[in-house]
C-alpha positions in Angstrom: 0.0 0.0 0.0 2.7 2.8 1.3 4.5 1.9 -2.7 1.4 2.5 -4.6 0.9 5.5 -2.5 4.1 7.2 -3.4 3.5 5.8 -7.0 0.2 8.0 -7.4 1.3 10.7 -4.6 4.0 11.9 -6.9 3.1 10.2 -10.8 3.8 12.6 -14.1 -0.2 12.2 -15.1 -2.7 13.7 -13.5 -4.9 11.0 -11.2 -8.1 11.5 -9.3 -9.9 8.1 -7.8 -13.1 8.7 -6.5 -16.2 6.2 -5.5 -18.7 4.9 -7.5 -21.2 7.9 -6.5 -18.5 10.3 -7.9 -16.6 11.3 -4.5 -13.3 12.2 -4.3 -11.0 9.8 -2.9 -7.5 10.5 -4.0 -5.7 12.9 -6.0 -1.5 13.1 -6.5 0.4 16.1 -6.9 0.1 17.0 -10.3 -4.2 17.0 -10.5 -3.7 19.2 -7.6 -1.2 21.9 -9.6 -3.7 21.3 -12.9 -6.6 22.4 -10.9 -4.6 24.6 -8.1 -5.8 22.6 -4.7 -4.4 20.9 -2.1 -5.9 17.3 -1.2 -7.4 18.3 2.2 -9.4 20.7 0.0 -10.9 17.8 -2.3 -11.3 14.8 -0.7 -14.6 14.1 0.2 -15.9 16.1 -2.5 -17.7 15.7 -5.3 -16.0 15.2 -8.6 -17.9 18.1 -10.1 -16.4 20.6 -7.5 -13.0 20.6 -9.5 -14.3 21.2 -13.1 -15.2 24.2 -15.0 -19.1 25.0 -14.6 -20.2 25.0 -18.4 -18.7 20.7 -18.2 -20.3 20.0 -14.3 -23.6 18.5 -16.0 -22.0 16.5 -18.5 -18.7 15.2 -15.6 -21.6 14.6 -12.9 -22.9 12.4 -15.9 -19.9 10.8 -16.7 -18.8 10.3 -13.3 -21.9 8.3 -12.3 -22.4 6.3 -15.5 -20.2 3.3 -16.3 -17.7 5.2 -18.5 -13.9 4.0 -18.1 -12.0 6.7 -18.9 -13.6 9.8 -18.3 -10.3 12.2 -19.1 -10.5 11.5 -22.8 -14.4 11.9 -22.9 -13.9 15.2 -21.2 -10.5 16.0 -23.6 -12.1 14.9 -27.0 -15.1 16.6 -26.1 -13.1 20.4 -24.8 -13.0 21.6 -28.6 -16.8 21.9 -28.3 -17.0 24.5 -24.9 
């Protein structure tokens, strides 16, 4: 446990984990830089809380539905904001 938690703590990608009702779990060091938090700030929060408002619908969506990789829904679809 204490090696994958260095592993995400300080990854190069970006990584949130939340629950299945879209609750923040985790995030490592570089989602909190992209999105300028701290972890104590997050966790326990809703997924939603960390994304622009105009994509909170369509994440809260996402986020609850049985999609595996949300980042590249929400990348492929960032042309269209």
């Amino acid at each position: 446990r204490r090696r994958y938690e260095s592993l995400f703590r300080a990854g190069a990608v970006a990584q949130i984990c939340t629950d299945p009702e879209g609750v923040i779990r985790e995030i490592n060091e570089m989602a909190e830089a992209l999105f300028n938090v701290r972890d104590f700030q997050v966790i326990g929060t809703e997924l939603t809380t960390l994304v622009p408002s105009v994509l909170k619908e369509r994440v809260g969506r996402m986020a609850h539905s049985n999609l595996t990789d949300l980042a590249e829904e929400l990348f492929t679809n960032a042309s269209s904001l």
